[in-house]
PAFIFI-51753 format. One record per residue (C-alpha): residue in one letter; x, y, z negated. Coordinates in steps of 0.25 Angstrom, whole numbers, plus 5000, padded with zeros to 4 digits. Each point is the difference from the previous one (the first is absolute). Layout:
BEGIN
aXYZ/...
END
This chain:
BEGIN
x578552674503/x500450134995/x499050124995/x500550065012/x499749895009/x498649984995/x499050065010/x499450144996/x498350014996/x499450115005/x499450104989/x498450045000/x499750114994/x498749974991/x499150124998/x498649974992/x499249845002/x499450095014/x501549975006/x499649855001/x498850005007/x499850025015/x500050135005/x498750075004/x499850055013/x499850155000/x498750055006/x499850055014/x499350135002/x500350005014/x498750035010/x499549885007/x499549985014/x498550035001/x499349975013/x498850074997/x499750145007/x499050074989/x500050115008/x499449925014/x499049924991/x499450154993/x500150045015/x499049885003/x499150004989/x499850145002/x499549995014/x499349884996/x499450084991/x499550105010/x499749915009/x498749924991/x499750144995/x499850045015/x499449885002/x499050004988/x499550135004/x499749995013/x499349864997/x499050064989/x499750115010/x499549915009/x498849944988/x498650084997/x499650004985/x499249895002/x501349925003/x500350004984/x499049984988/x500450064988/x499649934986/x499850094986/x500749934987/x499650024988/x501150104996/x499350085011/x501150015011/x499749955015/x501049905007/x499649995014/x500249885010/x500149975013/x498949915006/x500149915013/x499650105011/x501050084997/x501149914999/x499649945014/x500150145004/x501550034994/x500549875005/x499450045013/x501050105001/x501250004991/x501149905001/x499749894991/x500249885001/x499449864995/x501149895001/x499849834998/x498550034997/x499649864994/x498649964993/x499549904991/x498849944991/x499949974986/x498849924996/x499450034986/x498949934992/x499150084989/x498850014993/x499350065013/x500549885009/x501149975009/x500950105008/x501150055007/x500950135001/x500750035014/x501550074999/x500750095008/x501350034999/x500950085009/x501550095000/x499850135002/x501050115005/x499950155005/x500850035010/x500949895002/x500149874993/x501450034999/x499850084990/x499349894990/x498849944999/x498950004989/x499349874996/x498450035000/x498749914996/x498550025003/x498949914997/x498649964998/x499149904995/x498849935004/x499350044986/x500450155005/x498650074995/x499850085013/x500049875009/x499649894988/x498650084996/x498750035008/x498950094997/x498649975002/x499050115001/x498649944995/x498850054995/x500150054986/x499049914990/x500150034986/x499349874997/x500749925008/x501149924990/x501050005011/x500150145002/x500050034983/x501249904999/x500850085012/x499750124994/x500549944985/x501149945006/x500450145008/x500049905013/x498950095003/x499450144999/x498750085005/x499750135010/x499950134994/x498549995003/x500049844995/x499449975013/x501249905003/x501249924995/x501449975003/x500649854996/x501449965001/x500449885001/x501349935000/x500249935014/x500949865000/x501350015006/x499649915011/x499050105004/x500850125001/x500750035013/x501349965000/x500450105011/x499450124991/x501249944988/x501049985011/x499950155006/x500050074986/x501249924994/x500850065014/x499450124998/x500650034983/x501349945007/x499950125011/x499550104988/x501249944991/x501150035008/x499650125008/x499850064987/x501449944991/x500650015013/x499950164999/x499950034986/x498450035000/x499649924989/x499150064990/x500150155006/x499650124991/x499250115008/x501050124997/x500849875010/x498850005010/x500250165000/x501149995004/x499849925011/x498750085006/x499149894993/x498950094992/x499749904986/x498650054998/x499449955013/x500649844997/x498949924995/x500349984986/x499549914988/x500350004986/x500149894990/x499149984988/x499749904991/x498949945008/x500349955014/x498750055006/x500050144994/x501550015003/x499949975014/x501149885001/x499949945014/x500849895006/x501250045011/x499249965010/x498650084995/x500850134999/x500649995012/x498449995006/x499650114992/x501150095005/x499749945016/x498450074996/x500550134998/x501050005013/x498949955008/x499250114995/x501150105002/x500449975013/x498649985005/x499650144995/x501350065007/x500850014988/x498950094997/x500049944983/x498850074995/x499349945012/x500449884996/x499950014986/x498450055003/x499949885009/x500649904991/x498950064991/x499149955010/x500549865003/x499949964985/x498650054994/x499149894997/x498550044999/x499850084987/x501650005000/x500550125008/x501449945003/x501450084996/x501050085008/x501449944993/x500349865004/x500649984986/x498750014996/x499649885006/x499649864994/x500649895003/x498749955008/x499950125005/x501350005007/x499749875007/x498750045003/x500450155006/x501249945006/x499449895009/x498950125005/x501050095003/x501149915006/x498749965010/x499950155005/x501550034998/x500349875011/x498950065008/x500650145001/x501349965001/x499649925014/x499350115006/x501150114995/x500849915007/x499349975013/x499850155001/x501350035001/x500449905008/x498850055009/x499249894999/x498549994997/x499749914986/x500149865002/x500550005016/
END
């Protein structure tokens, strides 16, 4: 074969050692497809928005100050909360909603005995559940101080050993005029009604949703304002040092205290210098002339003044009611 016979090899052209490796793909800067319309979703979230901000304001106008309890820290601000009555009040009439509502106990042993804890634990929506659901818990226990202590009201003998140990121990303490004494003691669990632990763990489910639900967790009273909720007439308690001196009550203690000044309030006609003056009244003790500000209560106080004027309150309410349905008492 001749050198013009042979068969010709193509010529590559080598630039550089980049020349031999693959080539690279340029980048796209083209604008992809996207199916989300921004513009639709800021639409929807602002009507949401108004919506729950409608919502909110017409569910606090329908509370009384006694519906909240504010609490003092020690840095000296107020954060105000909403208590059962008026939750029950809000749920009455806004549109939220409890979904899968499910309970459960958890038993518990400790140094004062055997116990148990009832759950609840509900979805809650506003509006429609549609929009998302909020996972809420509420709870109590059977050692709950309010239902797990009793307080006996004895006469006061400062020789007696018993009442010197209450009274060293704190478990106990005497009348202004040292004429009586008040014990607590500590009730077992299976002494405590279980209906009573059952009812208040629903109850902070209620207050725990109705109040995440809306946004009215830890309100300030510039907040209240602005809903027509006047701060300096919510019962209020401040924390100190000392639980007695500050005035720390169980959930279920400070929702009674507030249920004895809108007893009192609605008694008197909404009239709340009658029923601070009444309240005066209800809670003097011999040589102890009684106070006009529920806050100013003890805590066997409370239970003491609470259980006389829930008697009358029940017996006012019957005949209220008879009269205007225009019946006589008791027919």
């Amino acid at each position: 074969m001749t050198d013009e016979q042979k068969p010709v090899e193509p010529v590559v052209e080598v630039v550089g050692a980049r020349a031999l490796s693959e080539p690279e793909p340029l980048p796209s800067y083209g604008v992809e497809d996207i199916d989300i319309d921004y513009q639709r979703l800021l639409t929807q979230f602002q009507a949401r928005a108004n919506f729950i901000a409608g919502v909110k304001k017409a569910a606090v106008a329908q509370t009384y100050p006694t519906d909240w309890l504010g609490r003092k820290a020690k840095d000296g601000t107020y954060n105000y909360d909403l208590m059962g009555p008026g939750a029950e009040r809000i749920k009455s009439v806004c549109p939220i909603g409890f979904l899968n509502m499910r309970s459960r106990e958890e038993k518990w042993s400790k140094d004062s005995g055997p116990g148990y804890t009832i759950y609840y634990e509900a979805d809650v929506f506003i509006g429609s559940q549609k929009a998302g659901t909020m996972p809420v818990l509420g709870s109590c226990a059977s050692s709950d101080e309010f239902f797990a202590t009793e307080t006996s009201d004895l006469p006061y003998n400062a020789e007696n050993p018993e009442h010197k140990a209450a009274i060293e121990s704190g478990e106990g303490r005497t009348s202004p005029d040292k004429s009586r004494i008040y014990i607590r003691r500590i009730i077992p669990a299976s002494e405590v009604t279980r209906e009573n632990i059952v009812k208040s763990a629903l109850m902070n489910c209620i207050v725990n949703g109705v109040t995440r639900v809306l946004g009215l967790r830890k309100m300030t009273a510039e907040a209240l304002k602005d809903y027509g909720i006047d701060a300096s007439k919510v019962p209020s308690f401040e924390y100190g040092s000392k639980t007695k001196e500050s005035g720390r009550l169980t959930p279920a203690l400070e929702e009674k205290r507030t249920a004895i000044w809108k007893m009192l309030v609605e008694m008197a006609g909404g009239d709340e210098a009658q029923a601070a003056n009444n309240l005066k009244g209800w809670s003097a003790f011999k040589d102890f002339p009684g106070v006009t500000e529920v806050k100013r209560l003890s805590e066997a106080q409370i239970n003491i003044v609470h259980g006389k004027i829930k008697s009358t309150y029940d017996a006012w309410t019957g005949e209220k009611q008879a009269k205007e349905a225009g019946q006589k008492p008791g027919k």
